[in-house]
mmCIF file of the N, C-alpha and C atoms, coordinates in Angstrom:
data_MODEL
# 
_entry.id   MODEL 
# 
loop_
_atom_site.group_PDB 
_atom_site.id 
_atom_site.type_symbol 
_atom_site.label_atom_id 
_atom_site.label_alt_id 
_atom_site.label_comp_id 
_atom_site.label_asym_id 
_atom_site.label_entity_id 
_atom_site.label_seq_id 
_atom_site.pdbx_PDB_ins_code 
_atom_site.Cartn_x 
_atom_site.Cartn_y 
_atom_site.Cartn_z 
_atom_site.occupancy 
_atom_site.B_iso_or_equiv 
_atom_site.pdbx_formal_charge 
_atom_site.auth_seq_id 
_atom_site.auth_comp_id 
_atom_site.auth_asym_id 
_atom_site.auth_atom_id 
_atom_site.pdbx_PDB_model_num 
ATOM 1   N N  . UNK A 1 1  ? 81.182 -110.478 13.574  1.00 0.00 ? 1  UNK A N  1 
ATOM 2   C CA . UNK A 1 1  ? 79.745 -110.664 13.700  1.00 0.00 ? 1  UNK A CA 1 
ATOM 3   C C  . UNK A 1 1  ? 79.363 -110.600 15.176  1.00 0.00 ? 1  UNK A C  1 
ATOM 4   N N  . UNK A 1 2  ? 78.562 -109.996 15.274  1.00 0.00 ? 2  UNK A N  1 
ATOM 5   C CA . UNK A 1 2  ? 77.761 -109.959 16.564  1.00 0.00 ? 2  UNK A CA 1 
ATOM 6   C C  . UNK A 1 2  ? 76.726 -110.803 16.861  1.00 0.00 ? 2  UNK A C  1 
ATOM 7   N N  . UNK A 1 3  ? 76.452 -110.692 18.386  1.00 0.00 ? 3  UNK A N  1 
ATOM 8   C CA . UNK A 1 3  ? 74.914 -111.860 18.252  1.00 0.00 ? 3  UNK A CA 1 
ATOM 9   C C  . UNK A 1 3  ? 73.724 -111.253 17.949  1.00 0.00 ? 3  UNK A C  1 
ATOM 10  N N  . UNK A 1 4  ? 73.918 -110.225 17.280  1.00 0.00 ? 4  UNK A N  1 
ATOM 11  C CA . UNK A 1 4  ? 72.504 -108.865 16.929  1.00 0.00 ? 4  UNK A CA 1 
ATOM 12  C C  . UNK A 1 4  ? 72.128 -109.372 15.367  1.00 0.00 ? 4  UNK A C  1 
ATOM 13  N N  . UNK A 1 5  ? 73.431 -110.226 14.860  1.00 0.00 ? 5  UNK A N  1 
ATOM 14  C CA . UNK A 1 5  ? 73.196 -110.656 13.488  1.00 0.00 ? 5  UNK A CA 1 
ATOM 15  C C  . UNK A 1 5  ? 72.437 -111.580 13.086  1.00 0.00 ? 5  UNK A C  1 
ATOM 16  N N  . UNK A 1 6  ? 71.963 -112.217 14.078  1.00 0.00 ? 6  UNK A N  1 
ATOM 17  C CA . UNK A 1 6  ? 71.450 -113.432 13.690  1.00 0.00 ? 6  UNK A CA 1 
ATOM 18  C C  . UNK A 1 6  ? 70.049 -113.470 12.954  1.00 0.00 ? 6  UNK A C  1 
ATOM 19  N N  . UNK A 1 7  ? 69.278 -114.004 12.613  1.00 0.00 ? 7  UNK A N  1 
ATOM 20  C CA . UNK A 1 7  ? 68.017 -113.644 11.485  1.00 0.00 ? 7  UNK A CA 1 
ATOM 21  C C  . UNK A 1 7  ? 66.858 -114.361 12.832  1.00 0.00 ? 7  UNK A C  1 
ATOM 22  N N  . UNK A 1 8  ? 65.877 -113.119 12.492  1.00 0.00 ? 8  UNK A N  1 
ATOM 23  C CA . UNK A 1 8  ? 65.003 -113.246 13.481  1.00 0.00 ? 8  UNK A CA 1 
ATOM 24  C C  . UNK A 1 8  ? 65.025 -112.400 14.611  1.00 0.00 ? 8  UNK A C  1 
ATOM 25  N N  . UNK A 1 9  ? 66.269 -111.846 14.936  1.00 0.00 ? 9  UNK A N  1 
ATOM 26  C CA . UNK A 1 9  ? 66.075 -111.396 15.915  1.00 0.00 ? 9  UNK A CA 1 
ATOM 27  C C  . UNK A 1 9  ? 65.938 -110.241 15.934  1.00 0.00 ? 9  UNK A C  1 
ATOM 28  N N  . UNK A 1 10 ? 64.940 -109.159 15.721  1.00 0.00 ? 10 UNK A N  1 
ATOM 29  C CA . UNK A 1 10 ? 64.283 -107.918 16.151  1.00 0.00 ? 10 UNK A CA 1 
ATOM 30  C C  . UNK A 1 10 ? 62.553 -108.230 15.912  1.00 0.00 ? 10 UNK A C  1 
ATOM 31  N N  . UNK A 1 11 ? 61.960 -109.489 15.767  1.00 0.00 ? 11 UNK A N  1 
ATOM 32  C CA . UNK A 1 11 ? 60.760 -109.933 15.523  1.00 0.00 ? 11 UNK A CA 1 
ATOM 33  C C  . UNK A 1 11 ? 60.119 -109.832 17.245  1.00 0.00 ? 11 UNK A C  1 
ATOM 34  N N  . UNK A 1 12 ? 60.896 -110.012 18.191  1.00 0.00 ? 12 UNK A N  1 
ATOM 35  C CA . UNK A 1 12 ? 59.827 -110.227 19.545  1.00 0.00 ? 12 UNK A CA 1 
ATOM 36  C C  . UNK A 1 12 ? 60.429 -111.699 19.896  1.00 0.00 ? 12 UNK A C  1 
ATOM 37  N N  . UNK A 1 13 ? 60.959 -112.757 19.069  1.00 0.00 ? 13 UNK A N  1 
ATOM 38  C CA . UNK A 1 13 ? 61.070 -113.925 19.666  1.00 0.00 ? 13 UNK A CA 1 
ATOM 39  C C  . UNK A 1 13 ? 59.814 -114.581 19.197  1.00 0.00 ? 13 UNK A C  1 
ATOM 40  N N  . UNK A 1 14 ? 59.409 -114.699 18.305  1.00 0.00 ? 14 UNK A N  1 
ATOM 41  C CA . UNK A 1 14 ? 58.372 -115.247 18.025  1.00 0.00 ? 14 UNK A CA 1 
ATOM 42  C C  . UNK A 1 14 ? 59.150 -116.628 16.807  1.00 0.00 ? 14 UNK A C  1 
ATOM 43  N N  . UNK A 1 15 ? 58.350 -117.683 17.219  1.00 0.00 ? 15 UNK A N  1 
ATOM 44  C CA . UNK A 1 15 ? 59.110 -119.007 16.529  1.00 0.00 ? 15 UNK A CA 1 
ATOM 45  C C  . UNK A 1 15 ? 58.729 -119.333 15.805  1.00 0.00 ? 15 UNK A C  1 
ATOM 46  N N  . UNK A 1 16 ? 58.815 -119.347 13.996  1.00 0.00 ? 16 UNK A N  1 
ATOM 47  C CA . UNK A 1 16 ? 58.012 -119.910 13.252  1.00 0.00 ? 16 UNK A CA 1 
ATOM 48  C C  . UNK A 1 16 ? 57.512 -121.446 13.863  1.00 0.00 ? 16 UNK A C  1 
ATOM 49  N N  . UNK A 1 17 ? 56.190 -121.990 12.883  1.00 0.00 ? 17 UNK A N  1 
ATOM 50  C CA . UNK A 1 17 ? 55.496 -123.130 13.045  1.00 0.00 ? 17 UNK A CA 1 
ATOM 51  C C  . UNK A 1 17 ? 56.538 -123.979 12.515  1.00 0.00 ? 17 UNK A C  1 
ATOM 52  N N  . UNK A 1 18 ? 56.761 -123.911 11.339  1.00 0.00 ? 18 UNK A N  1 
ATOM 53  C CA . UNK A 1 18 ? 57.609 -124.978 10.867  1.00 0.00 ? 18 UNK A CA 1 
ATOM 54  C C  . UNK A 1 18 ? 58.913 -125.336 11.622  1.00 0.00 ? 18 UNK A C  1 
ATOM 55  N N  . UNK A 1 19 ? 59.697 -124.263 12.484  1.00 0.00 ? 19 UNK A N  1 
ATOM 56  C CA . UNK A 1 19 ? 60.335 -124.768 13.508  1.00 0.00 ? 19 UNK A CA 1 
ATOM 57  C C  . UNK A 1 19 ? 60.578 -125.167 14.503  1.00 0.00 ? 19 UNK A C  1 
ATOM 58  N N  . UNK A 1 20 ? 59.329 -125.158 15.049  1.00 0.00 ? 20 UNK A N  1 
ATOM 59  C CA . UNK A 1 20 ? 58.920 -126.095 16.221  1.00 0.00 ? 20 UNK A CA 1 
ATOM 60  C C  . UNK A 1 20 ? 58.180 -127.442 15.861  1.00 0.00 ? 20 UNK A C  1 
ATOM 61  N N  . UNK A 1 21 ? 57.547 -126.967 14.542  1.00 0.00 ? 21 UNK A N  1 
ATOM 62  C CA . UNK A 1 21 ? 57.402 -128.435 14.224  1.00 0.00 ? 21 UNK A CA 1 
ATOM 63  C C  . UNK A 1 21 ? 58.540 -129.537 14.014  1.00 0.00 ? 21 UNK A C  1 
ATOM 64  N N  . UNK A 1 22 ? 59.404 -129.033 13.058  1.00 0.00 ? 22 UNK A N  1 
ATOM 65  C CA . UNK A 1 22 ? 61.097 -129.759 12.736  1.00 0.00 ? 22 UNK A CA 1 
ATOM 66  C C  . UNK A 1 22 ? 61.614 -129.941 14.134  1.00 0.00 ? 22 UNK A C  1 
ATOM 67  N N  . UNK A 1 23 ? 61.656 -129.017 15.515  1.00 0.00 ? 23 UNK A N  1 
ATOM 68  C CA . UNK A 1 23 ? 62.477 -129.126 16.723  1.00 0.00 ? 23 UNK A CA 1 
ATOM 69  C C  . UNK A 1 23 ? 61.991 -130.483 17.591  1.00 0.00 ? 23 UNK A C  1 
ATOM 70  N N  . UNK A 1 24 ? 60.607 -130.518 17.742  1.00 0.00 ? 24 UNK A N  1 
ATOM 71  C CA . UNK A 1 24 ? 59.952 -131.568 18.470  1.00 0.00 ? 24 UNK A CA 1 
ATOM 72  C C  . UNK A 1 24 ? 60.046 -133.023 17.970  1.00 0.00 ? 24 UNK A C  1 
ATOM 73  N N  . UNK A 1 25 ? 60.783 -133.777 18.815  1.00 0.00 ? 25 UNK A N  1 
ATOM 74  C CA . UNK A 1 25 ? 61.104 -135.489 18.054  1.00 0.00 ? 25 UNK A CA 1 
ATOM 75  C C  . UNK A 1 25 ? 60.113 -136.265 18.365  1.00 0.00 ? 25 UNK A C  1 
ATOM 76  N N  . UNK A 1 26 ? 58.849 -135.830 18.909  1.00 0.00 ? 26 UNK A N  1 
ATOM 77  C CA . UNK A 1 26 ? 57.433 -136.692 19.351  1.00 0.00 ? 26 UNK A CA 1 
ATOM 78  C C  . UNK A 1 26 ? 56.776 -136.221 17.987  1.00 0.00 ? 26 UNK A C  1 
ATOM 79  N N  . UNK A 1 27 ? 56.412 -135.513 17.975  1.00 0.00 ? 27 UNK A N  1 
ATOM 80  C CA . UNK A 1 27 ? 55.620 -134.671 16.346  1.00 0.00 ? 27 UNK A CA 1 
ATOM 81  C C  . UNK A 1 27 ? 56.168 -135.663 15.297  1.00 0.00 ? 27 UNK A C  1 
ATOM 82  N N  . UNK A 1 28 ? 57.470 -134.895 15.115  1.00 0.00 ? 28 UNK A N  1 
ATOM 83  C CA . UNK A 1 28 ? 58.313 -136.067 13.773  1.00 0.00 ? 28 UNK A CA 1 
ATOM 84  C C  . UNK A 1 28 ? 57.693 -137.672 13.785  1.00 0.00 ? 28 UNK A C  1 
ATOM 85  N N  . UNK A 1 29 ? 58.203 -138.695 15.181  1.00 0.00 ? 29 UNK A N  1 
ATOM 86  C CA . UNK A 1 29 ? 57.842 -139.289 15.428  1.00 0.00 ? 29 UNK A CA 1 
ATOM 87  C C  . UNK A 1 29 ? 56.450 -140.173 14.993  1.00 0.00 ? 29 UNK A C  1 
ATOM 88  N N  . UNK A 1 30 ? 55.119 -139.221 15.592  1.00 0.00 ? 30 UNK A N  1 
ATOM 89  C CA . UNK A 1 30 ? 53.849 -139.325 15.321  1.00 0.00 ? 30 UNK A CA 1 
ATOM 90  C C  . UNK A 1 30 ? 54.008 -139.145 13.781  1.00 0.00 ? 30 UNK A C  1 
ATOM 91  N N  . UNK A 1 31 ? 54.318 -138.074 12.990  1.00 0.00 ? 31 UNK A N  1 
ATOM 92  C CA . UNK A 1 31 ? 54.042 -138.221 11.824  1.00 0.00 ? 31 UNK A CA 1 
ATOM 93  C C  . UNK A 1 31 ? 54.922 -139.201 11.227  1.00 0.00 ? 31 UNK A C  1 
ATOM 94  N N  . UNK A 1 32 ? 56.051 -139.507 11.395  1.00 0.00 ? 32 UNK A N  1 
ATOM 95  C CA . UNK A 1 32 ? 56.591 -140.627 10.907  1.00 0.00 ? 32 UNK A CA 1 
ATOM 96  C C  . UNK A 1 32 ? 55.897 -141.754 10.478  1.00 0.00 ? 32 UNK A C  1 
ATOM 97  N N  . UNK A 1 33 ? 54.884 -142.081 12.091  1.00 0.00 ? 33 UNK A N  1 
ATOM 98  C CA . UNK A 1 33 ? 54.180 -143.639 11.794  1.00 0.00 ? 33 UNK A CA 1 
ATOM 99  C C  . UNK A 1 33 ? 52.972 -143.260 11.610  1.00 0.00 ? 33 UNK A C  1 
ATOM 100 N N  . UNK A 1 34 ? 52.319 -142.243 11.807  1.00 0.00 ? 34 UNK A N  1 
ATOM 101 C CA . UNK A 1 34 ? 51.152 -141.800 11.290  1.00 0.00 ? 34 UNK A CA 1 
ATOM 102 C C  . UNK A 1 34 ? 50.786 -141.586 9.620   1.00 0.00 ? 34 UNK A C  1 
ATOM 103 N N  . UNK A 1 35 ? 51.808 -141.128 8.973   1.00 0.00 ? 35 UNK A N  1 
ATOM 104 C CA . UNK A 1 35 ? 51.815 -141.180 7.360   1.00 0.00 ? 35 UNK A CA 1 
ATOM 105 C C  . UNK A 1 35 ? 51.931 -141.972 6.274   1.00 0.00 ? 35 UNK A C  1 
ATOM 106 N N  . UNK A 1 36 ? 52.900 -142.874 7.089   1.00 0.00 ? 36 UNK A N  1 
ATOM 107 C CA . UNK A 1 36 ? 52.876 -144.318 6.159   1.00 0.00 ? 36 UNK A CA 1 
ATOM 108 C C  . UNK A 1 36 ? 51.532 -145.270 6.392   1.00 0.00 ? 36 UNK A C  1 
ATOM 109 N N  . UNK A 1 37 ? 50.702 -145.338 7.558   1.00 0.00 ? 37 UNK A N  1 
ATOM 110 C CA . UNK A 1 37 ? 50.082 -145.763 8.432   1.00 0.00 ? 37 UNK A CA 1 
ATOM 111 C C  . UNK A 1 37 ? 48.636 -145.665 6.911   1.00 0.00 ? 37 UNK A C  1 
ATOM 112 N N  . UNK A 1 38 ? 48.222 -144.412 7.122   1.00 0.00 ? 38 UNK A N  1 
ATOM 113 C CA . UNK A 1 38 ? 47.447 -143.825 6.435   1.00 0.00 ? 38 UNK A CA 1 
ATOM 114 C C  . UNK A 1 38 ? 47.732 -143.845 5.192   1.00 0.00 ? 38 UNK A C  1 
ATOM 115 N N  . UNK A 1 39 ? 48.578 -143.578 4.176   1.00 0.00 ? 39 UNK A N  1 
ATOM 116 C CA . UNK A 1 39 ? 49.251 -144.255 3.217   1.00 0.00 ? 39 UNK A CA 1 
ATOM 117 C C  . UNK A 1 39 ? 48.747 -145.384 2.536   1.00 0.00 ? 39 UNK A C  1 
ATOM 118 N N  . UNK A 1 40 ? 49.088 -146.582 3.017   1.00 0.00 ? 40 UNK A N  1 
ATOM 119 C CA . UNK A 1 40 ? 48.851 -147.896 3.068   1.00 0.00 ? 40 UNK A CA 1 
ATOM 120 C C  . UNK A 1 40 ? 47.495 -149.145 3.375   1.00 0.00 ? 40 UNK A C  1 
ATOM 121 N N  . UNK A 1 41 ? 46.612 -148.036 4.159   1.00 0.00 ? 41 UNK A N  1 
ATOM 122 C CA . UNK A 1 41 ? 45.372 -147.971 4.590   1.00 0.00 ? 41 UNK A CA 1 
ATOM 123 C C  . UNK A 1 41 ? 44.843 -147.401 3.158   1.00 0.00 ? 41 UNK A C  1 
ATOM 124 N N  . UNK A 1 42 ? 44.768 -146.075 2.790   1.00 0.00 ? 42 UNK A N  1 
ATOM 125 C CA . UNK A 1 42 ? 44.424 -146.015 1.770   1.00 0.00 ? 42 UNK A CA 1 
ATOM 126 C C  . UNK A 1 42 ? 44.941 -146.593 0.404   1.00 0.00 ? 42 UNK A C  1 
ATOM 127 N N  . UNK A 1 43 ? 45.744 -147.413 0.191   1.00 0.00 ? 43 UNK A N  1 
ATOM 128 C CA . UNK A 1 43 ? 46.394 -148.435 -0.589  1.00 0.00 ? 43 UNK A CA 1 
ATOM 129 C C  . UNK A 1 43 ? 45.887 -149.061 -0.782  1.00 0.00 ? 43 UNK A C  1 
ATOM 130 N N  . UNK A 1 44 ? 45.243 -149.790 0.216   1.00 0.00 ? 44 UNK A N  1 
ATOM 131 C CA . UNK A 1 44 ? 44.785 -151.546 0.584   1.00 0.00 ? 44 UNK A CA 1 
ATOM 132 C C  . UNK A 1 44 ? 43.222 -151.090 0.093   1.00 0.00 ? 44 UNK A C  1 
ATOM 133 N N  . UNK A 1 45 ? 42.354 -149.979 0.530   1.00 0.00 ? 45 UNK A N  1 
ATOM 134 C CA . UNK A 1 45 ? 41.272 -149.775 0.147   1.00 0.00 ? 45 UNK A CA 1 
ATOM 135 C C  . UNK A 1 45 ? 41.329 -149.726 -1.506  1.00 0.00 ? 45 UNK A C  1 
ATOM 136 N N  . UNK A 1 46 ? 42.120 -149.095 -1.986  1.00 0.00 ? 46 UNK A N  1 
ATOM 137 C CA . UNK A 1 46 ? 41.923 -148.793 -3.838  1.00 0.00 ? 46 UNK A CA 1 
ATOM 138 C C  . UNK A 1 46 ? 42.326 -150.301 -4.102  1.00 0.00 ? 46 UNK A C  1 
ATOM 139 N N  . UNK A 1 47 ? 43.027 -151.154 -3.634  1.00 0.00 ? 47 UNK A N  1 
ATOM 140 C CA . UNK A 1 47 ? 43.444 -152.281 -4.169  1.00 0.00 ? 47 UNK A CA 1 
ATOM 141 C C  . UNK A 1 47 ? 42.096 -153.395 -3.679  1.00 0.00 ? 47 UNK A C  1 
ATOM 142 N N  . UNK A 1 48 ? 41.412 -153.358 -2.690  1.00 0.00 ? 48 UNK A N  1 
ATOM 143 C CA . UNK A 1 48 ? 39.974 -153.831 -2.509  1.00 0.00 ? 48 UNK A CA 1 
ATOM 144 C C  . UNK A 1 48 ? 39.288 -153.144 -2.985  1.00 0.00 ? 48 UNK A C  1 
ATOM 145 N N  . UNK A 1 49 ? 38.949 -152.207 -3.556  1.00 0.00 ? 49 UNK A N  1 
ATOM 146 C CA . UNK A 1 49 ? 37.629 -151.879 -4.561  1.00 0.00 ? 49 UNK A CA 1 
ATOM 147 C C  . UNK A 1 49 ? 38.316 -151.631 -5.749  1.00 0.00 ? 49 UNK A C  1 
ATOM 148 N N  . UNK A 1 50 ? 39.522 -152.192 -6.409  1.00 0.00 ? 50 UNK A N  1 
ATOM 149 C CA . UNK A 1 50 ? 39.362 -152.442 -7.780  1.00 0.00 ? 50 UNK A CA 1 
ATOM 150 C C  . UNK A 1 50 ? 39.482 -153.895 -8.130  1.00 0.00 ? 50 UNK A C  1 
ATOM 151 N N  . UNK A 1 51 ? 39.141 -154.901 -7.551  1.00 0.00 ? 51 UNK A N  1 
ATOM 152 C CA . UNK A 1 51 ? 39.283 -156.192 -7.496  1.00 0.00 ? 51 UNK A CA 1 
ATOM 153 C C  . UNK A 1 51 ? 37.776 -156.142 -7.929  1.00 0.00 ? 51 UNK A C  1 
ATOM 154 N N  . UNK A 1 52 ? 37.910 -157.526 -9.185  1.00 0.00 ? 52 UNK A N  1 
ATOM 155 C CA . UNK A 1 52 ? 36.242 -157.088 -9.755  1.00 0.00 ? 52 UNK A CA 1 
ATOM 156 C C  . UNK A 1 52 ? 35.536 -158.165 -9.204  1.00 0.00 ? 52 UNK A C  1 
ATOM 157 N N  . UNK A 1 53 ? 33.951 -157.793 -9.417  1.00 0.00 ? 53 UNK A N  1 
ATOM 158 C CA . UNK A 1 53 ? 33.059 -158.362 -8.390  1.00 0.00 ? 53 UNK A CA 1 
ATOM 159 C C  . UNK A 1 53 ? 32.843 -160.129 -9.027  1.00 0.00 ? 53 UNK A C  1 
ATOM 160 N N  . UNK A 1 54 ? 32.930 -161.107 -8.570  1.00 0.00 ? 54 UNK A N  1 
ATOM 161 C CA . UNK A 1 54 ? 32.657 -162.273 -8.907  1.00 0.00 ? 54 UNK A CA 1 
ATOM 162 C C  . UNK A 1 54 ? 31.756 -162.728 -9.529  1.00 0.00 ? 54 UNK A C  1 
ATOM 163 N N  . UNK A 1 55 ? 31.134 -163.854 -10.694 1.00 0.00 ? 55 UNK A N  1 
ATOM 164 C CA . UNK A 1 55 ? 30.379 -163.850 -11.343 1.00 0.00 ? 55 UNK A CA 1 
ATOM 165 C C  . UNK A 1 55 ? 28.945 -164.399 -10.508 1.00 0.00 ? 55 UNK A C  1 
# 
Protein backbone atom coordinates (compact mmCIF):
# COMPACT_ATOMS: atom_id res chain seq x y z
CA UNK A 1 0.00 0.00 0.00
CA UNK A 2 1.02 3.32 -0.74
CA UNK A 3 0.21 6.68 0.88
CA UNK A 4 -1.89 7.50 -2.50
CA UNK A 5 -4.32 4.84 -0.91
CA UNK A 6 -5.68 6.45 1.61
CA UNK A 7 -9.57 7.64 1.19
CA UNK A 8 -9.91 11.20 0.54
CA UNK A 9 -7.11 11.87 -0.95
CA UNK A 10 -7.56 13.20 -4.61
CA UNK A 11 -10.57 15.58 -3.14
CA UNK A 12 -8.16 18.91 -2.67
CA UNK A 13 -7.82 18.23 1.16
CA UNK A 14 -10.97 19.29 1.98
CA UNK A 15 -12.19 17.96 5.68
CA UNK A 16 -15.50 16.73 6.16
CA UNK A 17 -17.73 18.67 8.99
CA UNK A 18 -18.31 15.76 10.93
CA UNK A 19 -14.54 15.38 11.30
CA UNK A 20 -13.58 18.28 12.63
CA UNK A 21 -16.40 18.27 14.58
CA UNK A 22 -15.38 14.57 16.27
CA UNK A 23 -11.38 16.06 16.14
CA UNK A 24 -12.02 19.24 18.35
CA UNK A 25 -12.18 18.30 22.34
CA UNK A 26 -13.71 22.00 23.14
CA UNK A 27 -16.84 21.33 20.66
CA UNK A 28 -17.28 17.69 22.20
CA UNK A 29 -16.80 19.29 25.45
CA UNK A 30 -19.42 22.26 24.94
CA UNK A 31 -21.79 19.79 23.60
CA UNK A 32 -21.22 17.38 26.25
CA UNK A 33 -22.52 19.95 28.97
CA UNK A 34 -24.56 21.83 26.71
CA UNK A 35 -27.02 18.75 25.88
CA UNK A 36 -27.72 17.33 29.03
CA UNK A 37 -27.98 21.00 30.25
CA UNK A 38 -30.89 21.61 27.83
CA UNK A 39 -32.25 18.18 28.25
CA UNK A 40 -33.15 18.58 31.78
CA UNK A 41 -34.21 22.21 31.50
CA UNK A 42 -36.67 21.01 29.22
CA UNK A 43 -37.56 18.11 31.69
CA UNK A 44 -38.15 20.26 34.64
CA UNK A 45 -40.45 22.55 32.38
CA UNK A 46 -42.92 19.42 31.19
CA UNK A 47 -42.71 18.24 34.81
CA UNK A 48 -43.89 22.03 36.01
CA UNK A 49 -46.64 22.38 33.60
CA UNK A 50 -48.07 19.01 34.14
CA UNK A 51 -48.45 19.46 37.86
CA UNK A 52 -52.23 20.35 38.15
CA UNK A 53 -53.40 23.72 39.09
CA UNK A 54 -54.62 23.90 42.86
CA UNK A 55 -58.15 24.14 43.92
Amino acid sequence: MSEHDSTHAGDGGSIPFMQKLLDSPFILLFIGVAMPTVIYIIWGVMEIVSIPVAP
